[in-house]
N, C-alpha and C positions, 0 to 999 in steps of 0.2 A: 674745508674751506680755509681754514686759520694757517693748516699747514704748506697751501702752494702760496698762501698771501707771503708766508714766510721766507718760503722757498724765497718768490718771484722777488724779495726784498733784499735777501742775502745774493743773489745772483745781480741785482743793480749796484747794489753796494761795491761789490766785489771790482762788474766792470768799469764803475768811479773809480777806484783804485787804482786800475788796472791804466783808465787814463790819465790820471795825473801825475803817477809814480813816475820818476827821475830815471832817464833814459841809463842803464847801465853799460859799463867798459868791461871788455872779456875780464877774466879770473882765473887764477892760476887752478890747475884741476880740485878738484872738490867735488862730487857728484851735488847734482841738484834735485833732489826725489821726482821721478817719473815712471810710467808702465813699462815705456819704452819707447824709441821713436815715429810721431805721426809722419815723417818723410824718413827716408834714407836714399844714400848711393851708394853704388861700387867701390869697389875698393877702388884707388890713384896711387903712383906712386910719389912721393915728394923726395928734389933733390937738392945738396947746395945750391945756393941761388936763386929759388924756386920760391915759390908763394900761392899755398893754394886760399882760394876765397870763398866760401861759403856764400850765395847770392839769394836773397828772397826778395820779391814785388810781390803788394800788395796789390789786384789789380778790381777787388771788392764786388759787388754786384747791386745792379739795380735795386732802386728803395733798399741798401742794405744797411745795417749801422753805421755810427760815423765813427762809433768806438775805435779806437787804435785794436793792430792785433798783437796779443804779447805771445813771444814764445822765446826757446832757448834753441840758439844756434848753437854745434859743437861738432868738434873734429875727435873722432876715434882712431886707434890704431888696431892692429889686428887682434890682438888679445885684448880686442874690448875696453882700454882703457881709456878714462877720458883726457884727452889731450890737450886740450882749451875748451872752455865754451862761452856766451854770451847771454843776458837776456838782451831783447831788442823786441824795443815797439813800430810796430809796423804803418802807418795810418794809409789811408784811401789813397791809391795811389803813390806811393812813395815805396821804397826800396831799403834794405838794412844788409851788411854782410857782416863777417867775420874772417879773418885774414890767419894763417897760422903757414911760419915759416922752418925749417930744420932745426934752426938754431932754437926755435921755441922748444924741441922735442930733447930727448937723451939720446936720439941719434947719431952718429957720426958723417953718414956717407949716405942714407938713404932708408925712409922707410916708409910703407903701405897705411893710408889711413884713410878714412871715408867722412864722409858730412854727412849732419843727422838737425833734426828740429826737432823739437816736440814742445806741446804744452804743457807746462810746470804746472798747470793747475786743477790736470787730471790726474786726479789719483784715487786709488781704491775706496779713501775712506769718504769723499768730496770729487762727485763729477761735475765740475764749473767748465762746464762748453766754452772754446773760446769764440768771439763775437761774431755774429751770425751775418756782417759782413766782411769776415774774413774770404778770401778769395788767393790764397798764397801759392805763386810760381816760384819753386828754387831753380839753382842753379850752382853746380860747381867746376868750378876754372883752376887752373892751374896755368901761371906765367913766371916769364924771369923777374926775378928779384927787378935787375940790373935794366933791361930794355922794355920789359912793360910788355911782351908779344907773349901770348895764349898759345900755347901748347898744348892744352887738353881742356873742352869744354864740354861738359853732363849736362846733358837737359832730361836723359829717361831717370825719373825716379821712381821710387817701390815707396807709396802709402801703406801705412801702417795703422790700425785704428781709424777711428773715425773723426776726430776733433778739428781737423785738415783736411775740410772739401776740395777734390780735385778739381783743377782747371775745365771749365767746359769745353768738350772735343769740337774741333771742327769738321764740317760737313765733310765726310770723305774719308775718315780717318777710321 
C-alpha cells in the first residue's frame, strides 16, 4: 500500500513539474536520454531554401488531464544523428513544432533527415507515462524558406512504444 501511495505521489509530483516548467527553445545537438522514438517518419529530403517543421496538436480526449504534454521534438539525419531537437509543452488543444533549415545542418547542398518525438521521461530506470490526456497528431512539412508553399507534407507516421496513444481511427479506415 505505502509503495503505490508513493508511486501515485512521485508520478503527481512529476506531472506538477512537468506543467509549470518553462516552455524550452530548440538546442544545439546534445542527445536528451530516451529508449527511442514514441513517433517517427520517413526519411525527407531538405534543400537550400527549405524548412522542414516538425508539427504536433494536442487534440486530448474526453475527461482527459488537463496536464500539458511534454515531449522532445528532433530532426535526425541518416546516420542517426541528432540534428536539433526541442522540449515543447503541448496543452489541450494547442499545437507546438520545431523548424530545422540547411544552414542549421553541416550540409552543403542537400541532406535526408526525418522527424522523431519521444518522451524524455521514459526511461529504463523510471517509466513516468506521459499524461493520460495526451492525444498527439504529428506532422511533418517541408516549404520554401522564401514563399512559404509546402512541398512535401507526412501525415503517415510509425509509433514506436507505447507513451504516445495514437489518434483515434475513423469509421472506414
Amino acid at each position: 500500500m505505502k509503495s503505490s501511495t508513493l508511486a501515485l505521489a512521485i508520478s503527481v509530483v512529476a506531472m506538477g513539474m512537468l506543467a509549470f516548467a518553462p516552455v524550452l527553445h530548440a538546442q544545439q545537438p546534445g542527445p536528451i536520454p530516451a529508449l527511442g522514438p514514441d513517433f517517427t517518419f520517413g526519411m525527407v529530403g531538405l534543400a537550400p531554401n527549405q524548412t522542414a517543421r516538425l508539427n504536433v496538436v494536442n487534440i486530448g480526449v474526453p475527461g482527459g488531464s488537463q496536464f500539458p504534454c511534454g515531449l522532445v521534438l528532433a530532426f535526425i539525419d541518416s546516420d542517426g544523428q541528432t540534428l536539433k531537437q526541442a522540449f515543447v509543452r503541448v496543452d489541450r488543444g494547442k499545437a507546438a513544432f520545431l523548424d530545422l533549415t540547411l544552414s542549421e545542418t553541416q550540409a552543403q547542398q542537400r541532406i535526408q533527415i526525418r522527424g522523431i518525438g519521444y518522451n524524455p521521461l521514459l526511461t529504463p530506470a523510471s517509466a513516468i507515462p506521459i499524461a493520460a490526456g495526451c492525444n498527439l497528431i504529428p506532422t511533418l512539412e517541408v516549404f520554401s524558406t522564401d514563399t512559404g508553399n509546402t512541398s512535401v507534407i507526412l501525415t503517415e507516421v510509425v509509433r514506436v512504444g507505447t507513451s504516445i496513444p495514437p489518434p483515434p481511427s475513423s469509421p472506414g479506415q
